[in-house]
C-alpha positions in Angstrom: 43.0 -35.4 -69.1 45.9 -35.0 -71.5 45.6 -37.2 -74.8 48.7 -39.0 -76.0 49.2 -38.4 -80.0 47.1 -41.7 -80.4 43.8 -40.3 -78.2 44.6 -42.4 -75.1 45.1 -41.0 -71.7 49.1 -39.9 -71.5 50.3 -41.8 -68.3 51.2 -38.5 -66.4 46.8 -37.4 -66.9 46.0 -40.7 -65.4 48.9 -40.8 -62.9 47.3 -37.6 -61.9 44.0 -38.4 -61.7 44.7 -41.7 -58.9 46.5 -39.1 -56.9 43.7 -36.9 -56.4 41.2 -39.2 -56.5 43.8 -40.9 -53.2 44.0 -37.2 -51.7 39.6 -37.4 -51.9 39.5 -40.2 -50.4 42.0 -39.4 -47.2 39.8 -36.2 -46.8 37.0 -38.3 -46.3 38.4 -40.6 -44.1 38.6 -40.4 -40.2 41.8 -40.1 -39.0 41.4 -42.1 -35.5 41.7 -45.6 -37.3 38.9 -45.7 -39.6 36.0 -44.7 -36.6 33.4 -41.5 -37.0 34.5 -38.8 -35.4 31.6 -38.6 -32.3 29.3 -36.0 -33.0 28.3 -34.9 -29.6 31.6 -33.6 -27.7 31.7 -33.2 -23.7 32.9 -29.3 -22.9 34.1 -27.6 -19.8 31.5 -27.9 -17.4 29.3 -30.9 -18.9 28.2 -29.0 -21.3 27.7 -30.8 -25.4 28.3 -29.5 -27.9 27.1 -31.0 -31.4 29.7 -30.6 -34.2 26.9 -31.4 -36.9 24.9 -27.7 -36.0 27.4 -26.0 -33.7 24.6 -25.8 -30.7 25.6 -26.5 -27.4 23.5 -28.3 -24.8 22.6 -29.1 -21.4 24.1 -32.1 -20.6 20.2 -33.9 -19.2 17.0 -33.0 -18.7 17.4 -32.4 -14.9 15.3 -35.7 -14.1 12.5 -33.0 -13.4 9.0 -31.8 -15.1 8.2 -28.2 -15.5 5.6 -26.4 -17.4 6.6 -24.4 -20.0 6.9 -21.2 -18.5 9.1 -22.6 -15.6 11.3 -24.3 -18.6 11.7 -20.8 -20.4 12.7 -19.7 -17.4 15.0 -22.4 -15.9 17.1 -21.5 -19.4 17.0 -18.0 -19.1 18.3 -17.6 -15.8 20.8 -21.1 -16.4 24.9 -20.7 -15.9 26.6 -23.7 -17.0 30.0 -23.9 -19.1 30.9 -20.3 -17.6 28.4 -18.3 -19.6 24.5 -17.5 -19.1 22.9 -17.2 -22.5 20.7 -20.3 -22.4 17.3 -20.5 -23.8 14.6 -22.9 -24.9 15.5 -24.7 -27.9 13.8 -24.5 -31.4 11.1 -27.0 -32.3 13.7 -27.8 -34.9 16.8 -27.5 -33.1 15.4 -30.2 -31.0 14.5 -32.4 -33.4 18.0 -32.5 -34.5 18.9 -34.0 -31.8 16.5 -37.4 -32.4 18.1 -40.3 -34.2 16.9 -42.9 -35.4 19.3 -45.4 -35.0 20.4 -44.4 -31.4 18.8 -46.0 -28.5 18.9 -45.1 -24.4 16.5 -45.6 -21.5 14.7 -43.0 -20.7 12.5 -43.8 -17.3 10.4 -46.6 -18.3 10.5 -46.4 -22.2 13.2 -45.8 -24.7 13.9 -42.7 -26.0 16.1 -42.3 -29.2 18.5 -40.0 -28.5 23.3 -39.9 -28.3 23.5 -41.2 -25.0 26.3 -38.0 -24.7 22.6 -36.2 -23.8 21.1 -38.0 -20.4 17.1 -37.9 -21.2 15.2 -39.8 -18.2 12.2 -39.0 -20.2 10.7 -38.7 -23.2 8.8 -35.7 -23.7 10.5 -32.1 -24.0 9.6 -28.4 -24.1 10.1 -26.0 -27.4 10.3 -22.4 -27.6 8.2 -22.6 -30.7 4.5 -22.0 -30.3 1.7 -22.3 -32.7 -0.4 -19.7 -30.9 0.1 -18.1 -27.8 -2.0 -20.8 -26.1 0.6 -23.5 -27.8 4.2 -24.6 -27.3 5.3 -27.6 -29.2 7.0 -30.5 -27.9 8.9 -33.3 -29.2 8.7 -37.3 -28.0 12.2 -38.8 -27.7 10.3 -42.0 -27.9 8.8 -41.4 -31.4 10.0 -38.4 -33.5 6.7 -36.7 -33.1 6.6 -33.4 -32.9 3.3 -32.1 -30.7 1.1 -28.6 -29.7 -1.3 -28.7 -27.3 -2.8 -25.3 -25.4 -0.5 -25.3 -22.3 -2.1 -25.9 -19.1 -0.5 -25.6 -15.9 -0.7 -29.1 -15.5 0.9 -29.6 -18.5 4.5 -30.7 -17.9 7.7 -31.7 -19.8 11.3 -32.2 -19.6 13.3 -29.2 -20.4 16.8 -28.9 -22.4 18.5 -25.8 -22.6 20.7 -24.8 -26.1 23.1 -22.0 -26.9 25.1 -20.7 -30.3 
């Protein structure tokens, strides 16, 4: 700021300084009457996409349990939203998707997950692997992140991501 000849602000510095700290503030804030805008937005097709990472998603979990080769492959060969390049999400990628604070049913537990994303239960496939032997999953339920040797009898829920 500007000094007036006796070392105080000048009143055009200070004038100044409210309007830009005003302009901050209406940068920050939402412009649909003071409400977040929603993070997870429905596309053409049912497909969501996140507007935190960019990554869009199957819109549920197909109410169905595969093991994890049948869940790579549900994604690969998936064509939802007019475009095919689905795949089995990170281990992290996933785990974006678990919050906290969020809450929906999920068969008989609750899984804690934007109910923009249909989960009817908790557990769900990764592309990541520890070891060939290992995929890891992540529990809606409880934020855990898990890799045990895949077993055909091993099964999870499956939701495909693109971008």
């Amino acid at each position: 700021m500007t000094a007036s000849p006796a070392g105080r602000p000048g009143v055009l510095a200070i004038l100044l300084a409210v309007q830009l700290a005003l302009l901050a503030l209406a940068a920050c804030t939402p412009s649909d009457g003071g409400r977040p805008a929603a993070r997870f937005v429905v596309l053409e097709g049912g497909v969501v996409r996140d507007t935190r990472t960019g990554l869009e998603w199957t819109p549920d979990d197909g109410g169905r349990n595969l093991d994890w080769p049948a869940a790579e492959r549900r994604c690969a060969d998936l064509a939802l939203g007019g475009r095919g390049d689905w795949r089995l999400p990170t281990i992290d990628e996933l785990f974006a998707l678990y919050d906290e604070q969020a809450s929906q049913p999920c068969g008989e537990r609750t899984c804690r997950a934007d109910p923009a994303i249909t989960l009817t239960y908790p557990y769900f496939w990764s592309a990541t692997g520890r070891e060939s032997s290992r995929r890891f999953y992540l529990d809606f339920q409880f934020g855990t992140r898990l890799a045990p040797v895949i077993r055909p009898t091993l099964v999870r829920r499956v939701l495909c991501v693109r971008g």
